[in-house]
C-alpha positions in Angstrom: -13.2 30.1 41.0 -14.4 30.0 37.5 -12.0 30.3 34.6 -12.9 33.2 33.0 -13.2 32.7 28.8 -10.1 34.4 26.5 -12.0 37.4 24.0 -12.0 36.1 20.8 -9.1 38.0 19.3 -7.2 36.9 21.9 -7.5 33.1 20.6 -6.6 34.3 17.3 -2.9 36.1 18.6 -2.5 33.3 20.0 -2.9 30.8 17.4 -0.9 33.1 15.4 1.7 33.3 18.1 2.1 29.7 17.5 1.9 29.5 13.7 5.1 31.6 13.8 6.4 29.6 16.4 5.7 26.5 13.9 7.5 28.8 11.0 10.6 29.7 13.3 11.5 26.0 14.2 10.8 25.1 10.3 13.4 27.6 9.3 15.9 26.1 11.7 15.1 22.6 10.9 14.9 22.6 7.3 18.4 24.6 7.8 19.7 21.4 9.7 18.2 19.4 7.2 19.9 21.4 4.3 23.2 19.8 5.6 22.3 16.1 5.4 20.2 15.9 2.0 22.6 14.3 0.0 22.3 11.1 2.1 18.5 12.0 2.5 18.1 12.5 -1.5 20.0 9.2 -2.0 17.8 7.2 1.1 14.9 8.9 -0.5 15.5 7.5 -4.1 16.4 4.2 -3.1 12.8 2.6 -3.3 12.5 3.9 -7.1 16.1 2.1 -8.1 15.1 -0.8 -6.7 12.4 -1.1 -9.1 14.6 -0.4 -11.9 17.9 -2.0 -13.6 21.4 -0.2 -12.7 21.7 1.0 -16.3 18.7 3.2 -15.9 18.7 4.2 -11.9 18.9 8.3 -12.5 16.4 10.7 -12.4 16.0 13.9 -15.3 15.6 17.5 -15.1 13.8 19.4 -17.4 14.2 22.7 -15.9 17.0 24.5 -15.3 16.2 25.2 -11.2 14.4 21.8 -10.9 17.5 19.9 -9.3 17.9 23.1 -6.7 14.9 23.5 -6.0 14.2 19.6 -5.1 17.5 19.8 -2.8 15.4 23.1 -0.8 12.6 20.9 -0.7 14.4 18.1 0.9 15.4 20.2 3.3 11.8 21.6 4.3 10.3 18.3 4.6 13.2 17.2 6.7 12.4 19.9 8.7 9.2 18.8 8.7 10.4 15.4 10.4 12.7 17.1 12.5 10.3 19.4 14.1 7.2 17.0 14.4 7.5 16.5 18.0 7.9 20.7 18.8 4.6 21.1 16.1 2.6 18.3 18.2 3.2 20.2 21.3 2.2 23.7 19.8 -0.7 21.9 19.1 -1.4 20.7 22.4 -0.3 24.3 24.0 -3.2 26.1 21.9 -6.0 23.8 23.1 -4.7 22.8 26.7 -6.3 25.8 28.1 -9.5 24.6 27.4 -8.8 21.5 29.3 -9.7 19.9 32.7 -6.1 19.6 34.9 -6.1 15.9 34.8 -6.2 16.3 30.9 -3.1 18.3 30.7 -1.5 15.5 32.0 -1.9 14.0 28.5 1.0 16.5 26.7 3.5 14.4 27.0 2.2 10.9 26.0 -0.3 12.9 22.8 2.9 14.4 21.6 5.4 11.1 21.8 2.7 9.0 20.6 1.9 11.5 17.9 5.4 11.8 16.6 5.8 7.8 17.0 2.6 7.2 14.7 3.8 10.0 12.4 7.1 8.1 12.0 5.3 4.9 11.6 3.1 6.2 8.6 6.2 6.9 6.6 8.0 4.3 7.2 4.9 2.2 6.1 5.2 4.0 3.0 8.5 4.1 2.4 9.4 0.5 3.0 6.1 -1.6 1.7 3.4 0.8 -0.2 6.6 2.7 -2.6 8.3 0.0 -3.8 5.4 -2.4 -4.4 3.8 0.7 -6.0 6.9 1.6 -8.3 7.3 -2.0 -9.3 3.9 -2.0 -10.5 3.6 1.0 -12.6 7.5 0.6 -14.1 6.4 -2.8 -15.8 2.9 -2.0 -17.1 3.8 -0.5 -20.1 7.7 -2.4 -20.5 8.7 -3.1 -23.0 7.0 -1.1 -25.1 6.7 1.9 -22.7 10.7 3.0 -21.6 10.2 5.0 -18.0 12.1 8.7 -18.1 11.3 9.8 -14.3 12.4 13.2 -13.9 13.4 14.9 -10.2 10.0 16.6 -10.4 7.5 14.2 -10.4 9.1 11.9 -8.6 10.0 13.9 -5.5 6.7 15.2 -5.4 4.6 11.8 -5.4 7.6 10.8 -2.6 6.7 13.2 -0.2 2.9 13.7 -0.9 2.6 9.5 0.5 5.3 10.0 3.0 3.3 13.6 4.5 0.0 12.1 4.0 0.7 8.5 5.2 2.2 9.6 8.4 -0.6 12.4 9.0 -3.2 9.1 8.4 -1.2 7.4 10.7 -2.1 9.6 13.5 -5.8 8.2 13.3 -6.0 6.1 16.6 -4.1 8.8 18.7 -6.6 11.4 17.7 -9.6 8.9 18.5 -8.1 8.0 21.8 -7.2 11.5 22.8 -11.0 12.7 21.9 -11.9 9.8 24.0 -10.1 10.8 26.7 -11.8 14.7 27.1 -14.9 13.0 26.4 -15.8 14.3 23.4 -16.1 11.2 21.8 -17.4 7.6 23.0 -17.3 3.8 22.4 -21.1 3.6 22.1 -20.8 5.7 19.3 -18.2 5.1 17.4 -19.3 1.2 17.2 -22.8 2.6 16.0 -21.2 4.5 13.4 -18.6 2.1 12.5 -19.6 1.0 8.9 -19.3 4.9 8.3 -16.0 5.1 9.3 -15.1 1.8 7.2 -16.7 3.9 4.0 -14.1 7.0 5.6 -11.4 4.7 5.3 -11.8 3.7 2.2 -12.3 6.8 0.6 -8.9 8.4 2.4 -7.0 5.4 1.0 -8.4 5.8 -2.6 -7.2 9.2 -2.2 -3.8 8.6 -0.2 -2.8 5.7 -2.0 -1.5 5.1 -5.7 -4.1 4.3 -7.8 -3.5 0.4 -7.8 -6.2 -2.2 -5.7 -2.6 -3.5 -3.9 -1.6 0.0 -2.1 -5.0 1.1 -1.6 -5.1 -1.9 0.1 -2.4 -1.7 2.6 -3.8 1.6 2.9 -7.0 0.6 4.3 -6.1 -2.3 6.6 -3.7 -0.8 9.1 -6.1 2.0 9.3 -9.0 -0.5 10.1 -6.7 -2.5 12.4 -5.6 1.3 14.0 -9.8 2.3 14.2 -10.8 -1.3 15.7 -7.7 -1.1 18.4 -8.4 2.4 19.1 -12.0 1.5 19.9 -11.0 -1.7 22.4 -8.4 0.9 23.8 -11.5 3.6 24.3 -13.8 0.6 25.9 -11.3 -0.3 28.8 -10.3 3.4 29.5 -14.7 3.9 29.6 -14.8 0.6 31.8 -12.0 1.4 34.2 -13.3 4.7 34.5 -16.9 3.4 35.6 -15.4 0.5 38.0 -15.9 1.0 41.0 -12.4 1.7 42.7 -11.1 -0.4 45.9 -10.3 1.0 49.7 
């Protein structure tokens, strides 16, 4: 028996169903993360005072509700963290019912492999791209230039890379997942793969600071991700085609 195709409003409820869904757990995450952003503000900082001699390791506010402001923020994006793996599924949930039964069976290792690479961005960030990136910009203009950071800026550079590096991060679980339902194949993406080398490289001029060093360590664990993904996608096409024993 056929499955008979949701009315069009009836995708949109739903995908509003799940937006609020994706607000509610926000709301309690961030409120979780509320609680623990003084050590988050002060892990969060640490790559910047690395960069820069104890006597001048603080950051300024200009505005009188900057400094509040920053510690809500803290809080969101930790929610953000938080509630990755709950977002992931909500994702999966909307588009699932479009999929074959075998396919399904793909929730669970799309949403663990999507929060792992997620992780993995940041941390990519955080721990080489950030402080190679500070250290570089602090001492182009010493010593004529003295750096006054203030909570602002800083905060928001932090968790643009952190958001966006972990979202780039994601690239080879989206390729293999596409692979997976078929809408994508090997064939193809090795015919088009000078096109997605040109992709990369344009997302990590974007993503990265504007220095040839991060753009760079942009670039190759994204290439490394595409050119794994694709040797992953060949044996998944190859064992599907094989012919299978008695």
């Amino acid at each position: 028996m056929e499955k008979q195709e949701k009315p069009f409003w009836d995708h949109l409820e739903e995908l509003r169903d799940r937006l609020m869904n994706c607000l509610y757990m926000l709301l309690l995450s961030s409120l979780a993360g509320y609680f623990v952003r003084i050590p988050i503000l002060e892990f969060l900082k640490a790559p910047l005072f690395a960069a820069l001699p104890p006597e001048k390791r603080h950051l300024y506010f200009t505005g009188l509700f900057e400094s509040f402001f920053n510690h809500l923020q803290i809080s969101v994006i930790a929610g953000v963290f938080l509630g990755s793996p709950f977002y992931l599924y909500q994702i999966w949930a909307f588009v699932s019912p479009g999929l074959h039964q075998r396919e399904k069976k793909l929730a669970v290792p799309f949403i663990a492999a999507g929060t792992i690479f997620f992780f993995l961005g940041a941390a990519f960030a955080y721990y080489l791209v950030l402080p190679l990136g500070f250290k570089f910009f602090l001492e182009f203009g010493a010593p004529l230039d003295v750096p006054m950071i203030t909570v602002k800026e800083y905060f928001a550079v932090l968790f643009r890379l952190l958001l966006l590096f972990g979202a780039s991060f994601e690239l080879p679980v989206i390729m293999i997942l596409l692979a997976k339902i078929g809408l994508i194949r090997y064939e193809t993406l090795v015919a088009h793969r000078r096109t997605a080398v040109i992709a990369i490289t344009v997302v990590s001029a974007f993503i990265a600071p504007p220095d040839v060093m991060s753009m760079l360590l942009m670039m190759a664990p994204l290439y490394v991700f595409y050119e794994g993904a694709l040797q992953v996608i060949r044996f998944m096409e190859k064992d599907k085609t094989s012919p299978r024993k008695p």
